[in-house]
N, C-alpha and C positions, 0 to 999 in steps of 0.2 A: 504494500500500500504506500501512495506515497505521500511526501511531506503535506500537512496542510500548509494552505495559503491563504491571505487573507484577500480583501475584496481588490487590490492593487494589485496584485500576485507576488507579492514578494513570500518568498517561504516564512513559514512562523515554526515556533516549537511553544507547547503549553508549557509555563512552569510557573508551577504552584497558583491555579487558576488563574494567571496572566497570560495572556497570548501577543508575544512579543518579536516583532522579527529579529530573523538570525542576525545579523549584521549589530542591534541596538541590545540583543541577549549578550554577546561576544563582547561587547562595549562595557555592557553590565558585571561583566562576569571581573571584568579587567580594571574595573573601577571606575571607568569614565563611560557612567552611563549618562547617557544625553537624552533620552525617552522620556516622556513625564511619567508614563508607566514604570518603565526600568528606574527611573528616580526615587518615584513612591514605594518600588519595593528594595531599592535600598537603604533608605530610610526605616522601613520596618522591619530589615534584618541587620541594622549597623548594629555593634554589640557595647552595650551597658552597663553604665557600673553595676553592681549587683547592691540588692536592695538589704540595709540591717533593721534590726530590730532592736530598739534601746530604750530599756525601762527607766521608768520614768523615778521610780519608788529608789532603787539605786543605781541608776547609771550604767546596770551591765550592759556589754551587746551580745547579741544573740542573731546568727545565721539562720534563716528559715532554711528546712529540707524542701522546700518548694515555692518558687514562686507565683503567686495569682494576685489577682486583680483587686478582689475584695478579702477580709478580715473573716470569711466563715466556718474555715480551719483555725482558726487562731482563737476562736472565742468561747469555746469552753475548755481550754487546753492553759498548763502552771510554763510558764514559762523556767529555766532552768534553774534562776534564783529563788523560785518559792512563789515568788508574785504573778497575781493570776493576769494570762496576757489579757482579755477582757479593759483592765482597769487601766492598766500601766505600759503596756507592751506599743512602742509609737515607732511607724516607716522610718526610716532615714538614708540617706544615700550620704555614703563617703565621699570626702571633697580629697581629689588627688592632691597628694604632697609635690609641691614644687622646690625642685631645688632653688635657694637663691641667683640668681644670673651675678658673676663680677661684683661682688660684694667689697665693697670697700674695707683693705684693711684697717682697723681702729686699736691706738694703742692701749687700751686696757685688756687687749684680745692675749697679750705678749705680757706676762706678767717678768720675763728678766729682762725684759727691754724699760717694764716700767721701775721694777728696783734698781736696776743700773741708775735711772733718771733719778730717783730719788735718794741713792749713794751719796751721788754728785750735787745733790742740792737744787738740782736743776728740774722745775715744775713747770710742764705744757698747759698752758692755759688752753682750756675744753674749747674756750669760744672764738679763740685764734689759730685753732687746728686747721692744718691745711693736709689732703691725704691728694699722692698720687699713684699713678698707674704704672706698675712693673713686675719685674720677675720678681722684685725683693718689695717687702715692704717697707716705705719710705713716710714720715714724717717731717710736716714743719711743725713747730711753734713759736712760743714766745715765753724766756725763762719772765719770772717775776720782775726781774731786774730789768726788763727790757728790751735785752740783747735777743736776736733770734739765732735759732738751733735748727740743725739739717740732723734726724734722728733715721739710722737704717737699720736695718737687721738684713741678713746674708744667711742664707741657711751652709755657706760654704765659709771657711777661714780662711780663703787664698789671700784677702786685703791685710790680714795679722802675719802671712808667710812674706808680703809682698816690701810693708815697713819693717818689716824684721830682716831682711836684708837692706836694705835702705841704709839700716843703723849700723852695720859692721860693712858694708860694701861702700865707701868714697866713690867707688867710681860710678856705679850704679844709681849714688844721692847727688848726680851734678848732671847724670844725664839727660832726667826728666824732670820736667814742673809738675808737681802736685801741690794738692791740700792736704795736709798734715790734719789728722784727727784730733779734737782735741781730750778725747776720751773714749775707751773701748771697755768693752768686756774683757773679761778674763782669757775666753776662749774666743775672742776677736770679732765673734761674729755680730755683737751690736756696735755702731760706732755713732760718736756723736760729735757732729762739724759744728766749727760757727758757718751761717747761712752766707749764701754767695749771689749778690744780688744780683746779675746778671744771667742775658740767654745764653742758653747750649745754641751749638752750631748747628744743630737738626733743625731747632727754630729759626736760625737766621737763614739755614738753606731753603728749609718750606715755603720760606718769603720771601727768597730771592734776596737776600741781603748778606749774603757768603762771604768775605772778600778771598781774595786768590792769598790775600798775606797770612790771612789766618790757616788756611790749608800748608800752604809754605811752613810756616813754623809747626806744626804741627808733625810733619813729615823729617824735618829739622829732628823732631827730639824722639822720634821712634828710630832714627838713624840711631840717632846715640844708644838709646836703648839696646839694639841689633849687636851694636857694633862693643858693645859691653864684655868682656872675658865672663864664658858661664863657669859656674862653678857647680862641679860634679854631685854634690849634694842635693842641690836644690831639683826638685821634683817636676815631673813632666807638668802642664799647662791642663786647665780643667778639660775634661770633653764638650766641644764642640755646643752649644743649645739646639736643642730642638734634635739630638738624637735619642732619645729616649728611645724610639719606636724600632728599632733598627738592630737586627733584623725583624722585631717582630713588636706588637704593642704587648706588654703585658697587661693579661685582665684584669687584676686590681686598678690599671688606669683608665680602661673602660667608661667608668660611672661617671666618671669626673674631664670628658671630652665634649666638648660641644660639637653642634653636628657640622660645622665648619673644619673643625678638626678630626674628625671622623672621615670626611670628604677628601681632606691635604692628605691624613695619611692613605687612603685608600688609592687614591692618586701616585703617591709614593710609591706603595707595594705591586701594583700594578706595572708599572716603569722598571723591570729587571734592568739594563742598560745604564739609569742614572744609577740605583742601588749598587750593584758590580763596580762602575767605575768610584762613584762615593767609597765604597769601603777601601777602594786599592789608591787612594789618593789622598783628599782630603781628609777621611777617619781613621788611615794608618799613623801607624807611627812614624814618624822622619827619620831618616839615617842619623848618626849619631855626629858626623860632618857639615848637618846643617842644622842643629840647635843652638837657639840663641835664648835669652831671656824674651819674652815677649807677654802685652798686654793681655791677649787671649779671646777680649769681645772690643777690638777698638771702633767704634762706631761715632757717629756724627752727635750723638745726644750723650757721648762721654765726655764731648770737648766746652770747656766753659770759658766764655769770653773774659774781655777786661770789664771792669764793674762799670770804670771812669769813660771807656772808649769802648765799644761795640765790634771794632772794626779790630780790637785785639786781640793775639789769644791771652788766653792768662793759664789754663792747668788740664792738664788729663784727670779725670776720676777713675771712679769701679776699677778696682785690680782686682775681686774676685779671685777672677780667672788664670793673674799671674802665675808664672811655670815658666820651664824649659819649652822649647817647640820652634816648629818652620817659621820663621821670619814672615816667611807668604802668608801666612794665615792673618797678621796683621793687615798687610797693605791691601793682599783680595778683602778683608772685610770690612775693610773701610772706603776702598772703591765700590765692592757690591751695596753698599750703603749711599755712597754718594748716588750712583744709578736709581734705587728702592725710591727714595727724595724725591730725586729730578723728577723721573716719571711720573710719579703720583701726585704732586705740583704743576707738572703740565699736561698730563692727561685727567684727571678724577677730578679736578679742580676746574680748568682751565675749560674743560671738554663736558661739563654737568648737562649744559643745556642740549646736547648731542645725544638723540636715541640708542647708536650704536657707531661710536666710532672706527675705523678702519683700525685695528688694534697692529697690526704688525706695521701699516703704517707710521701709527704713534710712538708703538716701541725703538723703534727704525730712530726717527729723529730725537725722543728722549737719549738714546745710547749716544749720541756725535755732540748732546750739548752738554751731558754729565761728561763728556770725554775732554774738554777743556780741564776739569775739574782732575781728573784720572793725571793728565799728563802734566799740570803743574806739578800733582803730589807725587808721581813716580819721580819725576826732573829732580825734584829739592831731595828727596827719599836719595839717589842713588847719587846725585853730589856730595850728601851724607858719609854715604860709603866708597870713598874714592878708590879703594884698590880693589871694587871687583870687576872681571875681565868683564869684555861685553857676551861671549858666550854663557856665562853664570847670571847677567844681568836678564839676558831671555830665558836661560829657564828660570829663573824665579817671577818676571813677570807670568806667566803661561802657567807657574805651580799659583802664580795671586787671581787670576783668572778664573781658573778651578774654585778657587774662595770663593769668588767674587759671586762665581752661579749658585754653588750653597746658601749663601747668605739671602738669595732669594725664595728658597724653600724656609729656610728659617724666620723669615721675616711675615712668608706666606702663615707658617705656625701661630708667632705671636697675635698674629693681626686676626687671626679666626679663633682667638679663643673664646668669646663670645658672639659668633655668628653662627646663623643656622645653614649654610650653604657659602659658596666659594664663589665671588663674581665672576664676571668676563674679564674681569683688568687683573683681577688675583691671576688666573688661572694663564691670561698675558704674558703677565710678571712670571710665572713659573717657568712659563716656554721659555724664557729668556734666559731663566735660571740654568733650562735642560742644557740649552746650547752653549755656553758658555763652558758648561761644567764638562760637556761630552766633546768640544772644536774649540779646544783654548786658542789651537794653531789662526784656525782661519780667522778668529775673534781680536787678536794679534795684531794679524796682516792685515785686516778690515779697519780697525784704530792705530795701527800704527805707532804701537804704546813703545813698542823696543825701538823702531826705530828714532821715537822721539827724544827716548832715554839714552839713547849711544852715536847720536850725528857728531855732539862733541869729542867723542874720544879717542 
């Protein structure tokens, strides 16, 4: 026999006294039904919280073994605590538990962040709290006295490893500008600055208000850093941010992923190609030839201007991450940084009012105007370091390269940890990421990074 059809001919199938064509069933079935029929009885089979039952006399709940419409099982029957359901037993539906989204850390959360503070004498006034957004939880306030305080916590002690060399190494305490803390923890991991009135460099770049001097010296004093004698003691450099996942997420971190980051690593793990080449490059370990001291996350928002001039640098922050390691890893993360900026400054900003920008177009000319930026810092970086050949000077631009694409998966990390999905310009940004990290050569030959860095020599 064959299919019924309806008065149009299209084939139908009955289900569940609906008679609905195949085409809008098939729809139904797949979630995107569009039939006002197929809709209605989505609707009446979408699934429910389930219904309790909570006395009124004290508060128990009680699961029904059935659910119905009306109360006529239930009305001459004791409920579990004694109390007859009749009198006491009232419907309720459970309200799903939501996690918090991006919860503001608050320092009374950190109770040796707040005995540290009050060791020191030193009291956050509630109503001059100022909280921002990072890996670490970070504090301003204002002591009693007036003075304002920069209060952090580091779940890591690389910042107590990093002035601990500082203070028996001369060479190491002239090479860079820092802020000197003016009170730690025992175990290093709280610190508490006086406050530093001025922007970091990520705000002056997002604005367009960068100067090429402050890149310059900036590059100037990671030279000297580099170029520092290591000392065999001192321990390798943190791992990398945003490896966690690698090779695998573990599921205790599950609960605590946004679906933005459910998405970046699914992306991730899909991409054997970047993973393979990631672990044999950038997440190995460096030959023992090419360790130097190095910052470990140097980035645009670790760089703090002059208070008095804008157009200054004044000091590197966050040593965290301080350690032994490839030199590269600085200058690619502070390029793929300067790229991350640029981009999202002249595309996401710039391009709002555009339904769908040409995205590899965008990318395209983001990459050639961060590339000014690239080739002051490589220039001043590798005048820095006068005695290496120009063969050493290419590969270690091409091993910063490799950084440089990481730092856009890492950036892809931080930036979805509270999003539910991964945009088009994210996902942009990653492709740029790919290429970079997989064709350092042709990335090279295209910006003309080495050749910029060795016309003089």
């Amino acid at each position: 026999m064959g299919e019924p059809g309806n008065r149009l001919g299209i084939p139908t199938r009955r289900t569940r006294g609906n008679r609905l064509p195949v085409n809008e069933l098939r729809a139904f079935r797949l979630g995107r039904a569009a039939h006002p029929r197929a809709r209605r009885l989505a609707a009446r089979n979408r699934p429910r919280p389930p219904i309790h039952l909570r006395c009124g006399h004290c508060e128990a709940l009680h699961a029904p073994r059935r659910l119905r419409t009306d109360l006529s099982h239930l009305r001459n029957r004791s409920s579990r605590c004694g109390h007859r359901a009749k009198c006491h037993l009232r419907f309720e539906r459970p309200r799903p538990v939501r996690k918090p989204v991006n919860r503001q850390p608050i320092l009374s959360d950190y109770p040796d962040a707040v005995e540290l503070l009050d060791a020191l004498g030193i009291v956050v006034d509630d109503t001059d709290e100022q909280r921002f957004v990072g890996r670490n939880p970070c504090w301003r306030g204002r002591d009693l006295s007036g003075e304002s305080v920069f209060v952090k916590r580091e779940d890591r002690g690389g910042t107590r490893k990093f002035f601990r060399m500082r203070t028996v190494n001369a060479e190491l305490r002239s090479a860079v500008t820092v802020i000197e803390p003016s009170a730690t923890s025992a175990d290093g991991r709280i610190q508490v600055y006086p406050w530093h009135q001025s922007p970091s460099g990520s705000e002056q770049l997002a604005a367009g208000k960068l100067g090429r001097n402050v890149v310059i010296a900036v590059a100037a004093d990671i030279a000297r850093l580099h170029s520092t004698a290591t000392s065999a003691t001192v321990p390798a450099a943190e791992p990398l941010p945003g490896t966690y996942g690698i090779p695998s997420l573990p599921i205790a971190a599950l609960p605590g992923l946004s679906g933005g980051q459910l998405a970046v690593w699914t992306l991730l793990h899909s991409d054997t190609e970047v993973l393979d080449t990631a672990n044999a490059t950038v997440l190995a370990d460096p030959p023992e030839h090419l360790r130097r001291y190095i910052h470990g996350d140097l980035r645009t928002d670790q760089i703090l201007l002059d208070e008095h001039d804008e157009d200054a640098f004044a000091a590197i922050i966050d040593w965290e991450s301080f350690g032994s390691g490839d030199p590269a890893r600085d200058t690619g993360t502070f390029m793929g940084n300067l790229l991350n900026i640029v981009a999202t400054r002249e595309i996401v900003t710039a391009k709002r009012a555009e339904a769908e920008p040409d995205w590899q177009h965008e990318m395209a000319g983001a990459m050639m105007r961060s590339r000014e930026f690239m080739v002051d810092f490589l220039t001043a970086y590798f005048d820095g370091r006068p005695g290496i050949p120009a063969e050493s000077i290419r590969d270690h631009i091409r091993r910063a390269i490799r950084f440089a694409g990481w730092h856009q998966f890492d950036r892809l990390l931080a930036c979805s940890d509270a999003a539910p999905t991964v945009t088009p310009f994210a996902k942009a940004l990653a492709g740029v990421g790919r290429t970079f990290l997989l064709f350092p050569d042709e990335i090279d030959e295209e910006l003309s990074l080495t050749d910029a860095c060795t016309h003089t020599r």
